[in-house]
C-alpha positions as CSV (number, residue, x, y, z in Angstrom):
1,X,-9.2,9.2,-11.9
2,X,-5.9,10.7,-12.3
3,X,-3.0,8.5,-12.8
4,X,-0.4,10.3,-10.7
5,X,0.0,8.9,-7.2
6,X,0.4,11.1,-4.2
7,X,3.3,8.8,-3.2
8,X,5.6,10.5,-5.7
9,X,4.0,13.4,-5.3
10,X,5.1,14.1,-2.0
11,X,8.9,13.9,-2.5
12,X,9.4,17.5,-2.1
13,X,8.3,16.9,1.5
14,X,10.6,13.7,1.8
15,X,8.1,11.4,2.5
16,X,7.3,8.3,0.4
17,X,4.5,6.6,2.3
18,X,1.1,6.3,0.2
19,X,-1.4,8.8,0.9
20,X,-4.5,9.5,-1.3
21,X,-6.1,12.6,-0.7
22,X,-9.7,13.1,-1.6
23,X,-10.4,17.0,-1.5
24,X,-13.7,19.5,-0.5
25,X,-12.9,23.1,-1.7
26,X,-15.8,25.6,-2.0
27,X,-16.4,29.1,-2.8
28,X,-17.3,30.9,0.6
29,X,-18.7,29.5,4.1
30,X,-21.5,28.1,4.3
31,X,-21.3,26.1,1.4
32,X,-20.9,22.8,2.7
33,X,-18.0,21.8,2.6
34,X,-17.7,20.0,5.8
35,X,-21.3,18.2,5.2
36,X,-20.0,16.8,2.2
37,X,-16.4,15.7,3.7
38,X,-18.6,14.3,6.6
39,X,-20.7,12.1,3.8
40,X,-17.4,11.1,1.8
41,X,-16.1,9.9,4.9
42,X,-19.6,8.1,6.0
43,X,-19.3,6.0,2.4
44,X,-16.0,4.7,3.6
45,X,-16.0,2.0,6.2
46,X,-15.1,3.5,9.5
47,X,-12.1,4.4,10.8
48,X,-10.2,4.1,7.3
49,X,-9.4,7.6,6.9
50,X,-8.3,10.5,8.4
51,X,-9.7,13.7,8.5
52,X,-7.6,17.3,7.8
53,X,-9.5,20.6,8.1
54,X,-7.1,23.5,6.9
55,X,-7.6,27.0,7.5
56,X,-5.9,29.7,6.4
57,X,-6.4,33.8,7.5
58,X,-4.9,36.9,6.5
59,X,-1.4,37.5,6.7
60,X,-1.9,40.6,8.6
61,X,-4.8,40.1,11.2
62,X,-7.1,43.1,10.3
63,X,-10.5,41.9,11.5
64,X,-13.1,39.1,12.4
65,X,-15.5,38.4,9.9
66,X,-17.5,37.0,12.6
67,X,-17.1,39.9,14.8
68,X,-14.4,38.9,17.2
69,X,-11.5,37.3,17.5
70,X,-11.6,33.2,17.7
71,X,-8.5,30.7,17.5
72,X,-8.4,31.6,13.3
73,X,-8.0,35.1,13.4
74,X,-6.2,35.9,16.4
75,X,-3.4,33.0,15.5
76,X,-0.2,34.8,16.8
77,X,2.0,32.0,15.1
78,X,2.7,31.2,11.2
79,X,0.5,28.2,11.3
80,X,-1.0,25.9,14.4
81,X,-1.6,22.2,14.2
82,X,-4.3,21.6,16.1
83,X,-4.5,18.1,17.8
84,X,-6.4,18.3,20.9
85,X,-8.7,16.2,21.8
86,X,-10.8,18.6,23.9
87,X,-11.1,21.1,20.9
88,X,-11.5,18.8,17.6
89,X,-14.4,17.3,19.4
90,X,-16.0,20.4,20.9
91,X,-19.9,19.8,19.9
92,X,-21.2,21.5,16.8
93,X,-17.8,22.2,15.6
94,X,-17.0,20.9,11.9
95,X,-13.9,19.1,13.6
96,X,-16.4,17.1,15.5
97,X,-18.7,16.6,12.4
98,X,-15.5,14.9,10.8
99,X,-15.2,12.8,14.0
100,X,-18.7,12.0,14.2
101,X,-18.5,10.6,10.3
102,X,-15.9,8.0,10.7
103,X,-12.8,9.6,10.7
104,X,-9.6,7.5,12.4
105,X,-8.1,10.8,13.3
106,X,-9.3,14.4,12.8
107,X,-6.1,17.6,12.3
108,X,-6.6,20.8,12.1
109,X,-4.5,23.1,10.6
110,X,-5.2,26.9,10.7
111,X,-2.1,28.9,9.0
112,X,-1.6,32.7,7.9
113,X,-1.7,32.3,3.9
114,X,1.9,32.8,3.9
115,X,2.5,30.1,5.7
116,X,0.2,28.0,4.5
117,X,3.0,25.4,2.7
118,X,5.1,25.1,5.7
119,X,1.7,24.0,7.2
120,X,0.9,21.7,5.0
121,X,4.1,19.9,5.3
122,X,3.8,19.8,9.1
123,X,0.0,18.2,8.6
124,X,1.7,15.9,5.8
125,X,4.1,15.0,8.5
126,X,1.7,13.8,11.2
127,X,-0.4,11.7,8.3
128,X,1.8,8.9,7.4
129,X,0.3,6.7,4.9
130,X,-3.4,5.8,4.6
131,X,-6.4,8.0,2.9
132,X,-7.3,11.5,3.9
133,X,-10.2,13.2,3.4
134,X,-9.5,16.9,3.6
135,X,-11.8,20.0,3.7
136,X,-9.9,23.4,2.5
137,X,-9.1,25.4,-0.8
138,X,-5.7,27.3,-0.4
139,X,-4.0,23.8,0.6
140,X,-5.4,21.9,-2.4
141,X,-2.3,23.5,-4.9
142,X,-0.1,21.8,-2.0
143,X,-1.5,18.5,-1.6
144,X,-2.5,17.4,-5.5
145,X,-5.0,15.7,-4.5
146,X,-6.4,12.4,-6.5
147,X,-9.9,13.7,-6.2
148,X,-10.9,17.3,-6.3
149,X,-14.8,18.2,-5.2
150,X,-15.9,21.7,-5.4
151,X,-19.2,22.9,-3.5
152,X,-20.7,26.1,-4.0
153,X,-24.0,27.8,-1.9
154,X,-27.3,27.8,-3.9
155,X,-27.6,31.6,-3.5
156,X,-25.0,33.3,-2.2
157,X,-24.1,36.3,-4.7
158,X,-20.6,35.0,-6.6
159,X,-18.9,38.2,-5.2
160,X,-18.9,37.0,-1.9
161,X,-16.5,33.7,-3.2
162,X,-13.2,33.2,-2.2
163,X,-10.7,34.5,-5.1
164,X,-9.5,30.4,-5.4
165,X,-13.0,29.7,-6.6
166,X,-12.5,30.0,-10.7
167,X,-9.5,28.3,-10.7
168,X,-11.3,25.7,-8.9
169,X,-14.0,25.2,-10.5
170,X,-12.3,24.6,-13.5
171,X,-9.8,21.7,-12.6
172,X,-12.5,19.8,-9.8
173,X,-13.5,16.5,-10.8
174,X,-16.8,17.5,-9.8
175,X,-19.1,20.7,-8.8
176,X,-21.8,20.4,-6.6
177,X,-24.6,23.2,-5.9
178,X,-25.6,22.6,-2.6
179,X,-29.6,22.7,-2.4
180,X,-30.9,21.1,0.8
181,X,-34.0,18.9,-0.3
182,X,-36.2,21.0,1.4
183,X,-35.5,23.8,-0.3
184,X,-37.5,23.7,-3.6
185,X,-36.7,27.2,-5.2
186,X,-34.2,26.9,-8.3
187,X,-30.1,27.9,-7.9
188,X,-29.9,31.3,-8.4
189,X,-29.3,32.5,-12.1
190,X,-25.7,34.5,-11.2
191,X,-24.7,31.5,-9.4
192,X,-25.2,29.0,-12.0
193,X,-23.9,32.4,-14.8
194,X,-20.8,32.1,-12.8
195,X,-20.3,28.4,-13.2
196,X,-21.0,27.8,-16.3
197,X,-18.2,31.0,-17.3
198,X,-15.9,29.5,-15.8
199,X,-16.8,25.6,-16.6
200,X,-18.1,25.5,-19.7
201,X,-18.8,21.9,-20.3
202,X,-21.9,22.6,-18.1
203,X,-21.2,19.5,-15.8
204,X,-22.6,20.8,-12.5
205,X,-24.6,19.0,-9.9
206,X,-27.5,20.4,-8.0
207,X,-27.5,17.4,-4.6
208,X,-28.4,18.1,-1.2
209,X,-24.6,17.1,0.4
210,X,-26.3,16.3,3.4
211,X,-27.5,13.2,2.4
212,X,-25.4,9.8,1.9
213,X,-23.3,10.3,-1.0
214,X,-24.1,6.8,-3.0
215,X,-27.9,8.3,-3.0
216,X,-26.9,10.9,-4.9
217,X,-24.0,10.3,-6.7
218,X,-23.0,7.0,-7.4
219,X,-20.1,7.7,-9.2
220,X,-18.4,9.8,-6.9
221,X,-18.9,6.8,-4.3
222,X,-17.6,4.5,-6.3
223,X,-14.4,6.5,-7.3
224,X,-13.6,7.3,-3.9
225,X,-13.7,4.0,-2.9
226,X,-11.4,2.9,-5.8
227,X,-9.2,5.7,-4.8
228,X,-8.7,3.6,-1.4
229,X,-8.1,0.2,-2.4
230,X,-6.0,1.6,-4.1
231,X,-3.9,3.0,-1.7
232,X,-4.2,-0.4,0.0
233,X,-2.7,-2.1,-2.4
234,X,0.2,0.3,-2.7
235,X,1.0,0.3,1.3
């Protein structure tokens, strides 16, 4: 675990309570990012941390990638905070996933990449102190976070990843292909090319994210609870 602590860390933003940030990046949708920041926050005990989804779309609003607009692309502000109850816990919704697993609190921040810092600092502002579990990848040079995971689809060609993923997978404490237990075919070979170009120590886990995160790393469960006493013991 990193020495640094995200109190000092977060002077630039004038704020000096303790936070400790544990981080899910991946490299495109459907990775699973939110399943495995739903099982980080099942291994903590319930309502111990909060739960940050950030967003982030095109400066310039082109297109839906889905096909029409929804409340990410067809943001008409710099950035949006959302808080409502009504929304975050809309069924189905990765928002609600977060709620569902434990989380004391669930933000959503969805920002235009330019604005993406000022966003941060306005969900940094609404956090406080305590430990955050936060899914996103552009926001992860913002927040430092103590523990970086990085999870990446089983077969999904590597030119459909987000351009944050190399840099990513280099620095993440961890890389987790995402094979769902029933799924018994291999990772694809370009997928795990592409990982091991750009992490060459070859430490990459194949786990199903879905289930509880002591079953399949024990490790990571432990570290992530160490990463909240200690923030305990700093408040």
């Amino acid at each position: 675990m990193r020495e640094s602590s995200t109190r000092f860390r977060s002077d630039r933003f004038g704020y000096d309570q303790p936070v400790t940030i544990v981080s899910v990046s991946g490299a495109c949708s459907r990775a699973g990012k939110t399943a495995l920041a739903a099982g980080i926050l099942g291994s903590l005990p319930p309502g111990s941390a909060s739960a940050v989804k950030f967003t982030t779309t095109e400066d310039v609003f082109e297109r839906c990638p889905r096909g029409t607009t929804c409340i990410v692309c067809d943001i008409d502000v710099p950035f949006r905070i959302v808080e409502d109850v009504k929304t975050l816990r809309e069924p189905g919704t990765d928002t609600d996933r977060l709620a569902l697993a434990g989380a004391s609190r669930v933000l959503w921040a969805i920002a235009k990449l330019g604005a993406a810092p000022l966003a941060w600092k306005a969900v940094r502002a609404r956090l406080g102190s305590g430990s955050v579990v936060m899914e996103g990848s552009t926001v992860v040079d913002l927040a430092v976070p103590d523990l970086l995971l990085f999870v990446v689809h089983p077969h999904l060609s590597p030119s459909r990843w987000k351009p944050t993923s190399p840099a990513l997978i280099a620095r993440a404490d961890a890389v987790i292909v995402n094979r769902p237990a029933s799924d018994a075919r291999p990772p694809a070979e370009d997928v795990l090319a592409e990982l091991a170009r750009h992490r060459p120590t070859g430490d990459v886990r194949i786990a199903d994210v879905m289930q509880p995160l002591h079953a399949w790393a024990p490790d990571l469960h432990e570290r992530v609870q160490k990463i909240q006493h200690a923030n305990l013991a700093r408040a």
